[in-house]
C-alpha positions in Angstrom: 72.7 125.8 113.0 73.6 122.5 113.1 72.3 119.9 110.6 70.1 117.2 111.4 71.7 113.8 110.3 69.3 112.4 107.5 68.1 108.6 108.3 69.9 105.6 106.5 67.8 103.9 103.9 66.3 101.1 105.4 66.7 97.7 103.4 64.5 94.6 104.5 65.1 90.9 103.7 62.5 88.0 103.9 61.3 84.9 102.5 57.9 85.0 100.6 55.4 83.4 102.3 53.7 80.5 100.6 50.5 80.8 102.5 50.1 84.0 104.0 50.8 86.0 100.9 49.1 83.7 99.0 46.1 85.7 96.8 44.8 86.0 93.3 42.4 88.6 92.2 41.3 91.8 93.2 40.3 89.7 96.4 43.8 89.6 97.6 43.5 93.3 98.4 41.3 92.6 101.5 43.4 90.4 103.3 46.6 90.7 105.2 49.7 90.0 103.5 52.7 90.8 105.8 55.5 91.3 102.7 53.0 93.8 100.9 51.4 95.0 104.2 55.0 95.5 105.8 55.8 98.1 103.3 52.4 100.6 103.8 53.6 101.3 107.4 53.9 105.5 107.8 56.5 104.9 110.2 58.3 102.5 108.6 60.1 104.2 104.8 61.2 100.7 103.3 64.0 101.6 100.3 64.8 98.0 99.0 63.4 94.9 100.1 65.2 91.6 99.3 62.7 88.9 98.6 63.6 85.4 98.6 61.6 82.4 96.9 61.6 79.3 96.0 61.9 78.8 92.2 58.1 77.6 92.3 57.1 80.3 94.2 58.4 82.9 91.7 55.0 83.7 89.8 53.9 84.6 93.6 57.0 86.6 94.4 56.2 88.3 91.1 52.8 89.6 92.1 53.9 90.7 95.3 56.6 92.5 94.0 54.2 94.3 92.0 51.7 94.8 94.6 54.5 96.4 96.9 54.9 98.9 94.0 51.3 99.5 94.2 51.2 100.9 98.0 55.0 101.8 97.9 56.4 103.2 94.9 59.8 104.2 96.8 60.5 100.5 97.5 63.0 98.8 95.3 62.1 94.8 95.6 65.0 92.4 94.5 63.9 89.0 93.8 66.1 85.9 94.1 65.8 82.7 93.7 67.5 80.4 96.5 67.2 76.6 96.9 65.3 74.6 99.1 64.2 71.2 98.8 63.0 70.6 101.8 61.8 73.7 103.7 61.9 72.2 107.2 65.1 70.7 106.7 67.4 72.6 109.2 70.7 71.8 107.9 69.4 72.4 104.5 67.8 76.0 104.8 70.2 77.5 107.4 73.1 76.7 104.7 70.7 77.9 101.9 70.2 81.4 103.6 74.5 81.5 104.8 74.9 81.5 101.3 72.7 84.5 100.3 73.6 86.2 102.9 77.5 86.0 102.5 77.3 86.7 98.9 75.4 89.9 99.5 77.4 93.1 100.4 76.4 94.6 103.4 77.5 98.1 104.4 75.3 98.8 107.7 77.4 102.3 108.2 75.4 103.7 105.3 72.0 101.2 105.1 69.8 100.5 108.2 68.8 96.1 107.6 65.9 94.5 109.1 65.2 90.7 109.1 61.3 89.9 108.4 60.7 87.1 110.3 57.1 86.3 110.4 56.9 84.9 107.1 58.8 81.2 105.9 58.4 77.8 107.9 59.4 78.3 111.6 62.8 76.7 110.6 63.8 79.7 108.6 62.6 82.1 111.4 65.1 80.3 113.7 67.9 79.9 111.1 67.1 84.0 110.9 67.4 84.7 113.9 70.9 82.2 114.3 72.2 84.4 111.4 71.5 87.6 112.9 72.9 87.1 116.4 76.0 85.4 115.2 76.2 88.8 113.2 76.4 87.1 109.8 74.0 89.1 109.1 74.2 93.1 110.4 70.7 93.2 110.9 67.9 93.5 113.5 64.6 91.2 113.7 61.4 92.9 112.2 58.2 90.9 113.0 54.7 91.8 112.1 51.2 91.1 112.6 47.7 91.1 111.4 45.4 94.1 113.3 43.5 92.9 116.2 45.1 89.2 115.1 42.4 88.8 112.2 44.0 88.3 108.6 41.2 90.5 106.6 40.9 93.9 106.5 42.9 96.6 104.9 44.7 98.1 108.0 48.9 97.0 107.3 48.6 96.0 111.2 51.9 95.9 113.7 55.2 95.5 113.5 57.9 95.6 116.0 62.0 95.8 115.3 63.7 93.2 117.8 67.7 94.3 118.3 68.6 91.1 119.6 71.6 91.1 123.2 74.4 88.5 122.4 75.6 88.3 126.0 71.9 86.8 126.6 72.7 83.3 124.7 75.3 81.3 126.2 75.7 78.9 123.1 75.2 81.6 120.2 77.6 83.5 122.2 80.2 81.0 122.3 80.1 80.0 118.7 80.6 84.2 118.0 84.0 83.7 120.5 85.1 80.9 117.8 84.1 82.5 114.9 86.1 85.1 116.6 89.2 83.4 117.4 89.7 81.7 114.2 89.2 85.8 112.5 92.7 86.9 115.3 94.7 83.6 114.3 93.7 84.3 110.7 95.0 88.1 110.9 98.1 87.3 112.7 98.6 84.4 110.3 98.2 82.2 112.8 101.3 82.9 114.9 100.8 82.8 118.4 101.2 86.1 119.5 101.9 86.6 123.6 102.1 90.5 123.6 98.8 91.7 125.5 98.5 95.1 123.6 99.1 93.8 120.4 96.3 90.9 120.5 93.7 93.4 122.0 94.8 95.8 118.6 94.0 93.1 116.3 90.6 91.9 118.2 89.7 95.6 117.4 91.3 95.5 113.9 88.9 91.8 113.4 85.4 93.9 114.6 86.1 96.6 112.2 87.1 94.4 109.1 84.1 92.5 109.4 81.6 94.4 110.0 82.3 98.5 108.6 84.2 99.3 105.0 85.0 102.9 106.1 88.4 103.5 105.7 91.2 102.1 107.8 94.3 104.1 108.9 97.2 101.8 110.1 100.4 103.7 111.6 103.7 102.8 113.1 107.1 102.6 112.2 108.5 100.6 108.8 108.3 97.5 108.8 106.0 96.8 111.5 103.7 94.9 109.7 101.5 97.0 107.8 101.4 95.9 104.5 100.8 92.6 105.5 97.9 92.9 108.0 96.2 95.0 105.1 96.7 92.2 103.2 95.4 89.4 106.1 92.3 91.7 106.3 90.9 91.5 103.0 92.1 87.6 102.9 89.5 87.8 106.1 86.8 89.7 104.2 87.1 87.5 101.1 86.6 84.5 103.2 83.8 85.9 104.5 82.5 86.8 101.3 82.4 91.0 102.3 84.5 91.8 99.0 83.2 91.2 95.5 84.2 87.8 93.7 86.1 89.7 91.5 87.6 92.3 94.4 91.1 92.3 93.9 93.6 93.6 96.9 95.9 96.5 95.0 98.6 97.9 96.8 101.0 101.2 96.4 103.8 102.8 97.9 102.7 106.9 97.6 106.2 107.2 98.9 107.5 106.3 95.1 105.1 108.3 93.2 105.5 111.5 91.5 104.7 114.2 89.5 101.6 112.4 86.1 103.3 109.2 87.3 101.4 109.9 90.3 97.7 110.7 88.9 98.2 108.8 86.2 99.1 104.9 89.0 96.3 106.1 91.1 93.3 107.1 88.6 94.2 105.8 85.5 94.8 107.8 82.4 93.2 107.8 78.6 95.2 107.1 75.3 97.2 110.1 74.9 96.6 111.9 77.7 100.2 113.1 77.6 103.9 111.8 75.9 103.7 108.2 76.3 100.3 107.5 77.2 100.0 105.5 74.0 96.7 103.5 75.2 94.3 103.6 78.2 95.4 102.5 81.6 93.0 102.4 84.1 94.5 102.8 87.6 94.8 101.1 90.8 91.6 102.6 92.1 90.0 101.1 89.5 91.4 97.9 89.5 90.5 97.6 93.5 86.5 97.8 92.1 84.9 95.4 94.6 87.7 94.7 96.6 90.4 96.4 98.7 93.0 99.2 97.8 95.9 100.0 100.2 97.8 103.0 100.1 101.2 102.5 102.0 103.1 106.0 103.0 99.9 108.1 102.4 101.6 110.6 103.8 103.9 111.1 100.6 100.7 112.0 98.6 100.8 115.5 96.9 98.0 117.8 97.8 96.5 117.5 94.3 96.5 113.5 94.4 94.9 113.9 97.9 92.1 116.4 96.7 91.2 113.3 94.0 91.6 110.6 96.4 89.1 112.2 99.2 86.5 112.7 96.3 87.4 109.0 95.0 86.3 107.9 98.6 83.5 109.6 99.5 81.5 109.6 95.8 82.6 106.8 94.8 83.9 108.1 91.2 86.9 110.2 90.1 88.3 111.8 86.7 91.6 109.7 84.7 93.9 112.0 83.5 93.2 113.2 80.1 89.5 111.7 80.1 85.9 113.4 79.9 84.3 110.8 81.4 84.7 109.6 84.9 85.0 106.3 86.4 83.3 104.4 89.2 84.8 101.8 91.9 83.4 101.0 95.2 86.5 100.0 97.0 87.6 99.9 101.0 91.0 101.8 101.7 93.6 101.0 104.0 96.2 103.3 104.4 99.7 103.2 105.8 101.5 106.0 107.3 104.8 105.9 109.1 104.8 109.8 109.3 102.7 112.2 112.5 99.6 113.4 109.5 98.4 115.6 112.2 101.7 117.1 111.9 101.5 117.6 108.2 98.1 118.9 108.3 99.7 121.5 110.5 102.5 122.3 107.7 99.9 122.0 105.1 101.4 119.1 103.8 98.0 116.7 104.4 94.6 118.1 103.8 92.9 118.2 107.0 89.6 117.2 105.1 91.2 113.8 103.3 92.8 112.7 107.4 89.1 113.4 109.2 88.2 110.7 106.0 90.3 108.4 107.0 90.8 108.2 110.1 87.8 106.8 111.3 89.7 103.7 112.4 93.6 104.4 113.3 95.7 101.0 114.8 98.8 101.8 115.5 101.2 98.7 114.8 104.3 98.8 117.4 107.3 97.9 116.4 109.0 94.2 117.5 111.7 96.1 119.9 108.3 96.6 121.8 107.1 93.1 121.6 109.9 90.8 122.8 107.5 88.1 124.2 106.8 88.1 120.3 110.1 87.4 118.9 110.4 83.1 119.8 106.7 82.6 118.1 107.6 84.7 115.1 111.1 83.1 114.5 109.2 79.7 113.9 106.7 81.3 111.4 109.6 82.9 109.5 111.7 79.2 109.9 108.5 77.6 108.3 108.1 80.3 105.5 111.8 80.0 104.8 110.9 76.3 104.5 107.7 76.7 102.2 109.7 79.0 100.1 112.8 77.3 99.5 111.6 73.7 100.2 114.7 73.3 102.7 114.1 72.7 106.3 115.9 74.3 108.0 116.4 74.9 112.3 118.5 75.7 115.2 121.1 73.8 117.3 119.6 74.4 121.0 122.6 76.3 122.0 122.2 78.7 118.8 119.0 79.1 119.3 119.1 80.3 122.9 122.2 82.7 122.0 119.7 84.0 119.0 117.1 84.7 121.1 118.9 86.3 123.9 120.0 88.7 121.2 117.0 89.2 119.9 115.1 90.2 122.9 117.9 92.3 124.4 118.4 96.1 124.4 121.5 95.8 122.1 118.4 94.7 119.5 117.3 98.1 118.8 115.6 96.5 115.2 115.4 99.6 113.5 113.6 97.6 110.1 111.5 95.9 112.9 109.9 92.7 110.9 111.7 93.1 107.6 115.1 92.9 109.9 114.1 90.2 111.3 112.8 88.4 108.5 116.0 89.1 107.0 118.0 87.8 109.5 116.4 84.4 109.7 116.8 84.1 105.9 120.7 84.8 106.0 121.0 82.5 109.0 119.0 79.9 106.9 121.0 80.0 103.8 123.9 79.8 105.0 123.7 77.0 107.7 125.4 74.0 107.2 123.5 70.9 106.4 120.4 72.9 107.3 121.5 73.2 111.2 121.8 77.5 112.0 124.8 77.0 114.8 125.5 79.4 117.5 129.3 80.6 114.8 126.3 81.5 112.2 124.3 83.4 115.0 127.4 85.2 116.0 128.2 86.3 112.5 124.5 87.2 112.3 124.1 89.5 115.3 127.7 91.1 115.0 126.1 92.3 111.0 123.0 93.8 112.7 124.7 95.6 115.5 126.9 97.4 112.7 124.3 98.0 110.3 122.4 99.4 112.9 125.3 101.7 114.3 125.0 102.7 110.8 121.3 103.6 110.8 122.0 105.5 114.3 124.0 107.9 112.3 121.8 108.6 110.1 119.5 109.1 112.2 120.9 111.4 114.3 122.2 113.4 111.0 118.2 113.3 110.1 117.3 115.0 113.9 120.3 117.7 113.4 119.9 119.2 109.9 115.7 119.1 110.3 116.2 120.8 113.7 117.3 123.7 112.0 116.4 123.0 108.5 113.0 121.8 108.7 111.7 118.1 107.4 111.3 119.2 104.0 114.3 120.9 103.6 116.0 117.6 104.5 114.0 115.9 102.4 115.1 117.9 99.0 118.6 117.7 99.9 120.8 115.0 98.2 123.1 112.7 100.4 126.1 114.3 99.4 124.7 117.1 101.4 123.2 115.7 104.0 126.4 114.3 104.9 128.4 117.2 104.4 125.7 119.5 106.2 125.5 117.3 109.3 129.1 117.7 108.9 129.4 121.1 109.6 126.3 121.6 111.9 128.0 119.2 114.2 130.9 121.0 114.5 129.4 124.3 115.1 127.3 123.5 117.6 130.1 122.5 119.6 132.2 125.7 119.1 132.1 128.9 120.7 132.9 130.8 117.9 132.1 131.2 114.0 135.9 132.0 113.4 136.6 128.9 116.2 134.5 126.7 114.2 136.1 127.7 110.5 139.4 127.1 111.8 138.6 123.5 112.5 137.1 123.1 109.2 139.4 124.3 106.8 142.4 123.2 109.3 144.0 121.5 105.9 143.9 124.5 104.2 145.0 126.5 106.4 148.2 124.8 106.5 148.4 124.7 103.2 148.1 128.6 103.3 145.2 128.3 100.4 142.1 129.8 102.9 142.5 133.4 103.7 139.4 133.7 105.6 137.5 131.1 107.7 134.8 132.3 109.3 133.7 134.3 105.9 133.9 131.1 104.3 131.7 129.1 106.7 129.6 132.2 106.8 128.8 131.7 102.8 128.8 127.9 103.3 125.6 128.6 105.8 123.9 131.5 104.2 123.9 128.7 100.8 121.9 126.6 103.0 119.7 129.8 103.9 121.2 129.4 107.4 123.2 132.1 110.0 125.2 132.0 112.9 123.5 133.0 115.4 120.3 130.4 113.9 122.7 127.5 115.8 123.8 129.9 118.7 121.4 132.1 119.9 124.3 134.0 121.5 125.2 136.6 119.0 128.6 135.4 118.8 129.9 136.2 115.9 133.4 135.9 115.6 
């Protein structure tokens, strides 16, 4: 039978109201107050309320505090104190209330937040209501009112939830589009990106950053750019105050973890936990408390690391090695993945649990050889990084510039490191050019390097595809290079012979000259079977000899 989902915890945030919750007494009790009456509602479960005074309202906001207790001993009320001067000073209040409501940590996938409007002057209902539709604030409007619009009696009266339609205020609606904009430029560090696909991923990517911490699943190939857009989006959420003051951005490559290393980087480890640990460490999930923790390659995990990590996200706590007590950190994750996890779930190398975790939000980043309207923008934000970094200006003669990007954007450009070839490219070209002028000779030398490093990475490449054809992924991943080589070697040539015996002779051709192999094919038969590997696995013939 299936379950019903449970309601989120509903958290409300107002202003005390000076006048209308004014009482003394056991008088009080017999008029309407809308912060104590709002939370006596049947239909309305209020778990925290968020009350905002005035310091010289704070004996006030005491009382009702208690009062709330009184008729609702489920809601939590959270005082705070925020400053007003002037209380019908619109510049003054609607900055008073950005600033509580950008320190405060929002998480609307797990809390339901309602805005009390009725109470405060009718300038901090409108600067409510700006800070809710701009989505500052991921909240709806909750107003209330007195029973049959008298203020005495002891019925709590109406209320009514207002979800307010953006695309219904012009103005509002064109301040969100900035707000918007400057979020894009801000995640593709304000290069001017022309690729349509890619600028509608990262209008997606800015909506999920600011408004959901679930976990975020970026894929594509290396060097595409995933590291740093993980790292552009908690820049975005720190500016926007969604991360703790403290929230640092930690970042790991599971790909270069192993064995304790690997529990021990992740979740920390206590003082002699094993040889070595000669004092507490405490762990990059730790250290990401309050902020952001990106996990590049997740897919290089071990299924015992995952098992930790999936309870890490969803409770919130997890065990150090070594220790009896656990630890707590309320982070968001980002993870990287070159690598198909559905894939590995199927080889039970991924839990299928930890990937339905995470990927709640997948963005796949293409690589640059897919974005060639891409390449003249991003060649004048590496030029000026080169130029921050080294304090050199450096540019292009016109003529090596246009030979550059002819290159660049042409199919002979396969960039197999996508941006961290590229990035490396401009940096040779910049260090090198004479009196800080790249000409078209430096170009030439430039582009003749890639196309042989990347004839180089076609090979391996297609040694990868042979061995794990027949092999498997893993199997090619436990081999050394040494046999990889040698393997691909081998596999090569018997695929294109007709024979085993055909395909010893041209192996051990030396040796057979040199009289010192007796046997070919028996000794190509034992070099396979090492390898767990037959004949007739690479020829589905039978042909044996």
């Amino acid at each position: 039978m299936a379950r019903t989902r449970e309601p989120k915890p509903v958290v409300v945030l107002g202003l005390v109201g000076s006048t209308l919750d004014a009482g003394v007494g056991p008088k009080r009790w017999g008029r309407w107050r809308p912060t104590v009456d709002l939370c006596r509602h049947e239909d309305l479960l209020v778990s925290r309320f968020e009350l905002l005074h005035q310091p010289h309202w704070t004996d006030l906001a005491r009382t009702l505090a208690e009062d709330i207790v009184q008729v609702s001993p489920e809601t939590e009320v959270r005082p705070s104190v925020i400053e007003m001067k002037d209380p019908w000073d619109f510049e003054e209040v609607y900055a008073a209330l950005l600033d509580f409501v950008r320190a405060q940590r929002f998480r609307p996938e797990a809390e339901d937040y309602l805005v009390h409007i009725t109470t405060g002057t009718h300038v901090a209902q409108i600067c409510w209501f700006l800070l809710t539709e701009s989505r500052e604030l991921p909240a709806r409007l909750l107003q209330t009112s007195p029973p049959g619009g008298r203020t005495k009696g002891g019925d709590p009266g109406l209320h009514r939830i207002i979800d307010l339609d953006l695309s219904k205020y012009d103005q509002i609606a064109s301040r969100f589009r900035q707000d918007q904009r400057e979020g894009l430029s801000f995640l593709k560090a304000g290069i001017d990106t022309k690729n349509r696909a890619f600028n509608e991923l990262i209008a997606r990517v800015e909506q999920v950053a600011i408004r959901s911490r679930s976990p975020v699943l970026l894929t594509g190939p290396t060097g595409a750019g995933k590291t740093r857009l993980a790292r552009r989006i908690y820049e975005l959420k720190r500016q926007r105050k969604q991360v703790s003051s403290t929230g640092r951005f930690m970042e790991i490559n599971c790909a270069t973890l192993r064995g304790d290393q690997a529990m021990s980087m992740l979740f920390g480890h206590a003082k002699g936990a094993f040889t070595g640990a000669v004092k507490d460490r405490p762990g990059v999930l730790a250290s990401a408390n309050g902020g952001v923790l990106f996990l590049d390659e997740i897919g290089e995990l071990g299924l015992d690391e995952q098992a930790m990590l999936l309870r890490a996200i969803e409770d919130k706590r997890f065990l150090p090695v070594g220790s009896d007590h656990e630890v707590e950190s309320d982070f968001q994750l980002i993870a990287g993945t070159n690598r198909d996890l559905g894939r590995r779930v199927r080889e039970g190398r991924f839990r299928e649990d930890l990937l339905a975790r995470i990927d709640l939000w997948t963005f796949e980043l293409p690589g640059l050889r897919e974005r060639p309207e891409d390449i003249p923008p991003n060649l004048e934000y590496e030029l000026q990084r080169y130029a921050a970094r080294e304090n050199a200006r450096v540019t292009f003669s016109r003529e090596a510039q246009t030979a550059f990007l002819r290159f660049a954007t042409s199919p002979a450009a396969t960039w197999a490191g996508n941006f961290r070839d590229f990035s490396a490219a401009v940096e040779r070209m910049a260090t090198l050019a004479p009196g800080g002028r790249i000409t078209a000779k430096g170009v030439a030398e430039e582009t003749e390097r890639l196309r042989r490093a990347w004839g180089r990475g076609e090979d391996v490449d297609l040694d990868r595809g042979l061995i794990v054809s027949v092999l498997g992924e893993q199997a090619y991943e436990d081999l050394d290079l040494f046999d990889r080589v040698q393997l691909a070697a081998v596999l090569r040539v018997c695929k294109g012979s007709r024979s085993l015996s055909e395909a010893g002779r041209t192996l051990f051709a030396a040796s057979r000259r040199a009289r010192t192999s007796v046997n070919d094919a028996d000794r190509l038969r034992k070099y396979l079977a090492k390898h767990g590997l037959h004949w007739q696995d690479l020829h589905g013939d039978g042909a044996a000899s």
